[in-house]
N, C-alpha and C positions, 0 to 999 in steps of 0.2 A: 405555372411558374414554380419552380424549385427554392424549398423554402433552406436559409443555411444562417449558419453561427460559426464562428472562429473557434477552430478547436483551442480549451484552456491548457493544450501540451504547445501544441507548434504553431500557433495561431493562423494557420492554413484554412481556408474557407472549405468548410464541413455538409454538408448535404443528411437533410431527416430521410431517415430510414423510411419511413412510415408515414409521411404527410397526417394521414387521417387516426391515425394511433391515439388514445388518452393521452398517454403518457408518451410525448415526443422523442425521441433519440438522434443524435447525427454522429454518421461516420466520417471520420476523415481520410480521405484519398493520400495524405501524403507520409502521415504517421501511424495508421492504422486502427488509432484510437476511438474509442465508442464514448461518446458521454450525453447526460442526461440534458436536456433543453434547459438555461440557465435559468429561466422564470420559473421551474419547478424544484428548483434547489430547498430544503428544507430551511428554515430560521434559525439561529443559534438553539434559541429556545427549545422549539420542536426537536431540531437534534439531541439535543441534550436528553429531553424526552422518549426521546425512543431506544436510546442508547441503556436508558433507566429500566427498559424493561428484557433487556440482553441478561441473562445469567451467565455468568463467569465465576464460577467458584476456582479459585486457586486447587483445591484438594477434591475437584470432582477428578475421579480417572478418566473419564472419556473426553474430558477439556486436555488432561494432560496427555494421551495418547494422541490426539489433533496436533498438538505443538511438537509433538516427540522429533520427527525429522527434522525441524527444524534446530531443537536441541541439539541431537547428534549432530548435525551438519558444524554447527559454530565449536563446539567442544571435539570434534574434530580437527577444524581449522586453526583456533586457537587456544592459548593456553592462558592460566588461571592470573597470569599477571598482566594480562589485556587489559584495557576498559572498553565499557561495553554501555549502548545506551535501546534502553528499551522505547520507540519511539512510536508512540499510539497506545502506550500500557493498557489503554484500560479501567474499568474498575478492577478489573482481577487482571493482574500481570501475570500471569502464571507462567511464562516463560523466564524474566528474570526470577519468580522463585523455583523455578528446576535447575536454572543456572546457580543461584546461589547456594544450590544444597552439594553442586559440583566445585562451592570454593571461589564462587565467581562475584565482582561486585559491579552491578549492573544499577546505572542511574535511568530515573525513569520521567518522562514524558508525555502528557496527553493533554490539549486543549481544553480538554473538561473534567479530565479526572485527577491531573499531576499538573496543573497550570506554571510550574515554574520555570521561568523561562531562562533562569541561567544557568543551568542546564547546554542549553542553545548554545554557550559560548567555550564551550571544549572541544578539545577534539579526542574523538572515540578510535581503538583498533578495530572497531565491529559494533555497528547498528542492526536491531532486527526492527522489521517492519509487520507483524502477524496479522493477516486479516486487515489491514490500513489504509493501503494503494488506492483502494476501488473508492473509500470515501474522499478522495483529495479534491476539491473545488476547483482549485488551484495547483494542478501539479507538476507546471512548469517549473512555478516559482518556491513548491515543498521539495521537487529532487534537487533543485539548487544548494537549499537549505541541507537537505540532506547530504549531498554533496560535500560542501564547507565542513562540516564536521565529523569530515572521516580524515584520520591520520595519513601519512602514509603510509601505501600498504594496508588500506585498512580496506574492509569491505562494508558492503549494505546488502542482509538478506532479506527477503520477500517471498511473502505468500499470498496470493489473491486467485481466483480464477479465472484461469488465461481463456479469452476466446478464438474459436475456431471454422474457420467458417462452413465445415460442416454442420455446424449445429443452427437450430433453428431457433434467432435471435426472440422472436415470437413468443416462444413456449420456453426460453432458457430461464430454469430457475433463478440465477444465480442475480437477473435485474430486479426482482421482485422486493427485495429489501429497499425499502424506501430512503437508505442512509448509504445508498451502493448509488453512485453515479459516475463514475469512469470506470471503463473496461479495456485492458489490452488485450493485445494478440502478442505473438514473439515477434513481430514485426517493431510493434509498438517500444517492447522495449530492448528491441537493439536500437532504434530511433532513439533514446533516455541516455545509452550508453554512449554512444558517437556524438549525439548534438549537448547532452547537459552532462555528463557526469565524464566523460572523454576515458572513458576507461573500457577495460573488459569485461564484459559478462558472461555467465554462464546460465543456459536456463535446463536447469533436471528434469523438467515434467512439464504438464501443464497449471500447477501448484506452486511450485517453488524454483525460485532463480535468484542469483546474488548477480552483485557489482564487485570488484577490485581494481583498487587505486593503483 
């Protein structure tokens, strides 16, 4: 018998990858999305925990060479009298501090490390998302959220790594992070773009893709 869970994007009955796997997985047939079996989700706790052993130095250069496209990307797009919300900062933001050394004022964001949630109740010309997507429990109801607080005109960038199904889910590093349980594909989020956020997207690579309102 085929074991399944509702996918947390499009609640479409999802099928495990792997039956006999440790660590469960299911795909969804209708939105393309990969996520981690709900009963293995970490605890606020635990997460917190493991997040506490991530180094983010703001002023390491190879943190900031990782974020660089990204910088370019939005400092290309817009300009210094934008606002701008850093959402997943982090302990180390280090994208709103490259942005703010370009002039930029960037409010900041994170469940465990920027808890403030009014924040939440503006609206931004431009949200980055770095490294974020893959941890969303819930990311139906996070690109909603995200959604609501873009202007208009405004966009939402992102960076997570995109899956492909060349690659062998098995042996793909990129599940291994215990605080990594959703995975798209490009499928996944033009599904994000058409059913929750109704807008256009663009995806650059298999790294990085925005939304515009």
């Amino acid at each position: 018998m085929k074991i399944q869970q509702a996918c947390p994007l499009c609640t479409h009955d999802s099928y495990s990858i792997d039956p006999t796997a440790k660590r469960r997985y299911f795909r969804c047939p209708n939105c393309e999305g990969i996520f981690l079996s709900r009963e293995l989700l970490l605890s606020p706790d635990a997460e917190m925990r493991e997040y506490q052993t991530h180094n983010n130095d703001i002023d390491d250069p190879r943190y900031q060479k990782f974020v660089s496209p990204l910088v370019g990307l939005i400092d290309s797009r817009h300009h210094k009298g934008h606002s701008g919300l850093d959402f997943g900062a982090g302990p180390g933001p280090v994208i709103a501090h490259m942005l703010g050394k370009h002039g930029y004022s960037i409010d900041l964001y994170d469940p465990f490390f920027h808890p403030d949630k009014t924040v939440l109740t503006n609206r931004y010309d431009f949200i980055v998302s770095c490294e974020v997507v893959e941890h969303f429990y819930n990311p139906f109801e996070t690109f909603t959220t995200l959604g609501g607080l873009l202007a208009p005109g405004g966009s939402l960038y992102c960076r997570t790594t995109l899956y492909r199904d060349d690659i062998d889910f098995s042996n793909w590093f990129y599940k291994n992070e215990s605080t990594h349980v959703f995975f798209y594909q490009r499928t996944t989020i033009e599904w994000i773009a058409e059913h929750i956020l109704h807008c256009d997207c663009t995806i650059l690579n298999d790294n990085i893709f925005y939304f515009t309102s």
